[in-house]
BAFI-3210 file (N, C-alpha, C; in Angstrom, 3 decimals, decimal comma, padded with zeros to 6 digits):
// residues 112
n [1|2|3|4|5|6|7|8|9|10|11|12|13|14|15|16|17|18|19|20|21|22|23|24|25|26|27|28|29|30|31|32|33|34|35|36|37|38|39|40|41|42|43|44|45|46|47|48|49|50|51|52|53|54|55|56|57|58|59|60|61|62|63|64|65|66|67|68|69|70|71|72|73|74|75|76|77|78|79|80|81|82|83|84|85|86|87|88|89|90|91|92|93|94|95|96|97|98|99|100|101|102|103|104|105|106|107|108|109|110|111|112]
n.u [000,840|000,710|001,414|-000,426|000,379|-000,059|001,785|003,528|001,323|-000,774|-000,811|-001,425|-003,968|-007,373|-008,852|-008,122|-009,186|-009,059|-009,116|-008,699|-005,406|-004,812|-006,078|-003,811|-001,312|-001,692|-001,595|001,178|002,656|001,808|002,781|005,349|005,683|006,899|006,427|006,418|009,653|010,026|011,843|013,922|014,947|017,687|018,492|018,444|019,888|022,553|022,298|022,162|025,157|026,316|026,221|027,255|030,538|030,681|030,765|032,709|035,057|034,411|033,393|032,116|028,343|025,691|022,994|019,321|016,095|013,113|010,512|007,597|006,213|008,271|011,394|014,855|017,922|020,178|023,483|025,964|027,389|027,094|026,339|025,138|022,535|019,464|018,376|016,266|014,187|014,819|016,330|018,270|021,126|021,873|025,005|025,430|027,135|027,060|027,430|025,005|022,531|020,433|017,719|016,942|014,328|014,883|013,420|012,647|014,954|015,543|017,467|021,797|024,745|028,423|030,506|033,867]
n.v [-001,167|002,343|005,532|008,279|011,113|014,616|016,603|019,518|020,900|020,671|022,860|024,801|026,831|026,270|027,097|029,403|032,312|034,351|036,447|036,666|036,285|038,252|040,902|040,062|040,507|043,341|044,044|043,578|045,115|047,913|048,155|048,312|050,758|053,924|057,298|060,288|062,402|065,628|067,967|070,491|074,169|074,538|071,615|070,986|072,457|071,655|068,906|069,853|070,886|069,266|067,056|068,496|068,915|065,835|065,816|067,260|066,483|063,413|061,440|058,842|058,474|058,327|057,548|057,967|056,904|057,837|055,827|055,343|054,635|053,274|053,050|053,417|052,461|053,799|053,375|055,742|057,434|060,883|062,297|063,850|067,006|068,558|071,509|072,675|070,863|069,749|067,103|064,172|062,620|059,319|057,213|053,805|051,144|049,460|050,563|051,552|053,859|056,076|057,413|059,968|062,157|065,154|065,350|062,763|061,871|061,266|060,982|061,680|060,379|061,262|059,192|058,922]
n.w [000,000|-001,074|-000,533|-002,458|-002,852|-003,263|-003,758|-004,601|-005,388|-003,287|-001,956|-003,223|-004,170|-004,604|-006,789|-009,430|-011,179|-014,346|-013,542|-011,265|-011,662|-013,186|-011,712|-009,419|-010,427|-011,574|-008,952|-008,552|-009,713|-009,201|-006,784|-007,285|-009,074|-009,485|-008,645|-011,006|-010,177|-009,355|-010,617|-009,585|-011,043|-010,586|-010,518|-012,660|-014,154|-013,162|-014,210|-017,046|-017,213|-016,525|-018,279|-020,658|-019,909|-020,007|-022,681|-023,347|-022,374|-023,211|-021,919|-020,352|-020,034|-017,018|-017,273|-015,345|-016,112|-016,725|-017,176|-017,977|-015,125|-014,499|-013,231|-015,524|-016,536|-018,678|-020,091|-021,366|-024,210|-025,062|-027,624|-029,165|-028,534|-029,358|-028,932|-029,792|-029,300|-027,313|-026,683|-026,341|-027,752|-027,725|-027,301|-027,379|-025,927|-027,641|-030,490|-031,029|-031,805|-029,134|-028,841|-026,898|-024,658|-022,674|-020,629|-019,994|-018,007|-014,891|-013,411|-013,596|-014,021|-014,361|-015,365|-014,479]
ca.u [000,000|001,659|000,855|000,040|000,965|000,044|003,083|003,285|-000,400|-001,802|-000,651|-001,928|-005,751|-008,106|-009,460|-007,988|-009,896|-008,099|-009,638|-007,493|-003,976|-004,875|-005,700|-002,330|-000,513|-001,619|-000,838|002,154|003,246|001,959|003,631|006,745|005,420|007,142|005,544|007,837|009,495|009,577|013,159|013,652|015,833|019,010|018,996|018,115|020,982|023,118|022,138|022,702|026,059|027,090|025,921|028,392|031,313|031,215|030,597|033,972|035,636|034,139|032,979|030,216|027,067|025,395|021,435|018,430|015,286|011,370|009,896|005,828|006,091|009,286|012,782|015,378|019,201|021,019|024,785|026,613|027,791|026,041|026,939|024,044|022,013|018,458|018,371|014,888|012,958|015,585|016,249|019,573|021,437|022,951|025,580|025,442|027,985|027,149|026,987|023,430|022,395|019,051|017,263|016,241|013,715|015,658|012,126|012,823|015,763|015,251|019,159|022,398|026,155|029,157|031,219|034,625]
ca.v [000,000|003,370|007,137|009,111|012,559|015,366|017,358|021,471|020,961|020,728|024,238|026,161|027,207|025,322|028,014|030,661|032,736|035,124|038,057|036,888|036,648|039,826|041,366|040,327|041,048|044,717|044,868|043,775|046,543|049,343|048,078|048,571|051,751|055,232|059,013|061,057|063,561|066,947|068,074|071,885|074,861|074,245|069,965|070,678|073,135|070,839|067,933|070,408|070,941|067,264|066,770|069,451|068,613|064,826|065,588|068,165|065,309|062,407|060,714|057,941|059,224|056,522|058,219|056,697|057,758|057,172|055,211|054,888|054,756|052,286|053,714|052,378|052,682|053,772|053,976|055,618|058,451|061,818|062,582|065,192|067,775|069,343|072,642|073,257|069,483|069,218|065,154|064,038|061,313|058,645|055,922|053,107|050,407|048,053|051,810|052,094|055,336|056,124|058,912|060,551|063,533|065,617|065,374|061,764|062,459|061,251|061,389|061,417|060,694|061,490|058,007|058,542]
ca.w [000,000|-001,172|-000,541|-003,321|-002,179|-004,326|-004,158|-004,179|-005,948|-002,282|-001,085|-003,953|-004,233|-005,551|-008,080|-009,885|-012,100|-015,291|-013,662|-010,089|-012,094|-014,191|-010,832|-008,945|-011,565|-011,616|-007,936|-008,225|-011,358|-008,897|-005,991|-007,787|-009,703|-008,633|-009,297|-011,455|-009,347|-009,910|-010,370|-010,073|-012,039|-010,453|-011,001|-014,415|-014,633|-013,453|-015,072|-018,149|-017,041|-016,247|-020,209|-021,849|-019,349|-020,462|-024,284|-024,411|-022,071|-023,964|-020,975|-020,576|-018,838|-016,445|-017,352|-014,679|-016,731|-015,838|-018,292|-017,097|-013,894|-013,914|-013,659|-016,181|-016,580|-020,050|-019,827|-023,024|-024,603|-025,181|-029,105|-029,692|-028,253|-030,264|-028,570|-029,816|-028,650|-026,000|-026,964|-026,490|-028,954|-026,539|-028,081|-026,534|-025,938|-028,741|-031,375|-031,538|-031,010|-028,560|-028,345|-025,362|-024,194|-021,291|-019,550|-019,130|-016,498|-013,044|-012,326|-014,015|-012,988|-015,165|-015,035|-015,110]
c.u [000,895|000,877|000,580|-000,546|001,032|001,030|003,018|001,913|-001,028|-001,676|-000,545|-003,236|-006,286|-008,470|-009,306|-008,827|-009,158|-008,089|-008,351|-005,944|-003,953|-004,469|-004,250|-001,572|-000,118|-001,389|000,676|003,620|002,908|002,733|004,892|007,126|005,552|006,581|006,807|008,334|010,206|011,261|013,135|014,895|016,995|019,258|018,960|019,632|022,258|023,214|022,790|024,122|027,100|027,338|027,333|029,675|031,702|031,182|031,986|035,007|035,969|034,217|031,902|029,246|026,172|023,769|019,820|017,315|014,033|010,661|008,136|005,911|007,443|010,796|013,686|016,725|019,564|022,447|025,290|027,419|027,480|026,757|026,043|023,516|021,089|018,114|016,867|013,874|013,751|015,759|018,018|020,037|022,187|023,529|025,969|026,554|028,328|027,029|026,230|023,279|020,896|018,849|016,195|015,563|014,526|013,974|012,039|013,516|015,539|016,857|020,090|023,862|027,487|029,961|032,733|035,762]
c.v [001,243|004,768|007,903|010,291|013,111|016,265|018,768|021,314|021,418|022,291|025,404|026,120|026,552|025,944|029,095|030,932|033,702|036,268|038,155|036,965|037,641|040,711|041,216|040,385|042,668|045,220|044,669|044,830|047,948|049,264|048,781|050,333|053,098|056,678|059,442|061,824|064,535|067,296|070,088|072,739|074,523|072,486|070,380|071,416|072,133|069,682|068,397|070,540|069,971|066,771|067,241|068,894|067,276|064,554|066,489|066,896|064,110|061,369|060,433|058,548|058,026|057,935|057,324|057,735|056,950|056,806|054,595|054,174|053,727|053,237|052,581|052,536|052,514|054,411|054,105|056,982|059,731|062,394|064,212|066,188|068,769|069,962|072,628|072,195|069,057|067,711|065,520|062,576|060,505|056,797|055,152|052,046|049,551|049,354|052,097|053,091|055,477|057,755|058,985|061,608|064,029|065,685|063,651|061,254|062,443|061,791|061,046|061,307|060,223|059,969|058,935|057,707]
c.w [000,000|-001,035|-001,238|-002,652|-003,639|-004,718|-003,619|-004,510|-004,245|-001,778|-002,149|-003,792|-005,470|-007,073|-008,236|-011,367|-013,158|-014,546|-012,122|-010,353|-012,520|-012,574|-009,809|-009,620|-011,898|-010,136|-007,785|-009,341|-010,215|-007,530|-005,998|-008,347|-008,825|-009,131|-009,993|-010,294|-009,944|-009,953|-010,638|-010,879|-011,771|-010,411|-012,274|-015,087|-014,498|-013,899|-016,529|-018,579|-017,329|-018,217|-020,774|-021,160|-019,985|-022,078|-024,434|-023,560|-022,866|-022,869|-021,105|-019,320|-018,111|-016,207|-016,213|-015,308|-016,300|-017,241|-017,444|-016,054|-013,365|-014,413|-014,542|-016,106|-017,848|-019,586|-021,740|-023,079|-025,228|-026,531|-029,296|-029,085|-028,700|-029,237|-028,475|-028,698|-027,998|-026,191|-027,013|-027,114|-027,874|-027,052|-027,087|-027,014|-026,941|-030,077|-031,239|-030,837|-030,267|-028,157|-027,026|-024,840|-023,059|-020,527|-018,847|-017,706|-015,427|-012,643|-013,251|-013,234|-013,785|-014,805|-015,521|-014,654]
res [x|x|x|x|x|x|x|x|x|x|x|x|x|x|x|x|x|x|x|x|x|x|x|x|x|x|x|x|x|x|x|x|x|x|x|x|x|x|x|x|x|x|x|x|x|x|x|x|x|x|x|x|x|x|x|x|x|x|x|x|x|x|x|x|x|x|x|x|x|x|x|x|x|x|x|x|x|x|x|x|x|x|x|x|x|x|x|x|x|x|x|x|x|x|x|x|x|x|x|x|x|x|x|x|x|x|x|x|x|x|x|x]
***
């Protein structure tokens, strides 16, 4: 006579529904999910600063930017600068170039 033992099976719930994974799913996206924050004239200036400094250098920029509601990390090299739509060109390790809004900008920090 042998035991059959259901395994991990027994210590999950009997019945999940799409709507209960959908739902923990979306709590666990706002859990994680941060507000922009507001950065005022003098970060922006120096953020501005940090920019020109490592483009006459030619130093890599380590960029943390807010991508809907999740922060991200681009490390590279700041080639460009459109004055007018403020976007900055940023070459990344493998060439490819990415463009960037300066409104994305949570934080930057000159690597060198």
């Amino acid at each position: 006579m042998s035991i059959r033992d259901r395994g991990i099976q027994k210590w999950q719930p009997a019945l999940i529904l799409p709507e209960h994974k959908a739902f923990q799913k979306q709590m666990n996206e706002d859990y994680f999910r941060i507000e922009k924050p507001i950065l005022d004239e003098y970060q922006i200036e120096e953020y501005e600063n940090q920019i020109h400094y490592s483009m006459e250098n030619h130093l890599p920029i380590k960029f943390q930017l807010y991508n809907d509601g999740f922060p991200r990390e681009l490390q590279g090299y700041c080639v460009y600068i459109h004055p007018i739509i403020k976007e900055l060109r940023v070459q990344k390790k493998d060439n490819s170039i990415e463009y960037i809004q300066f409104t994305e900008i949570i934080d930057l920090l000159v690597v060198d």
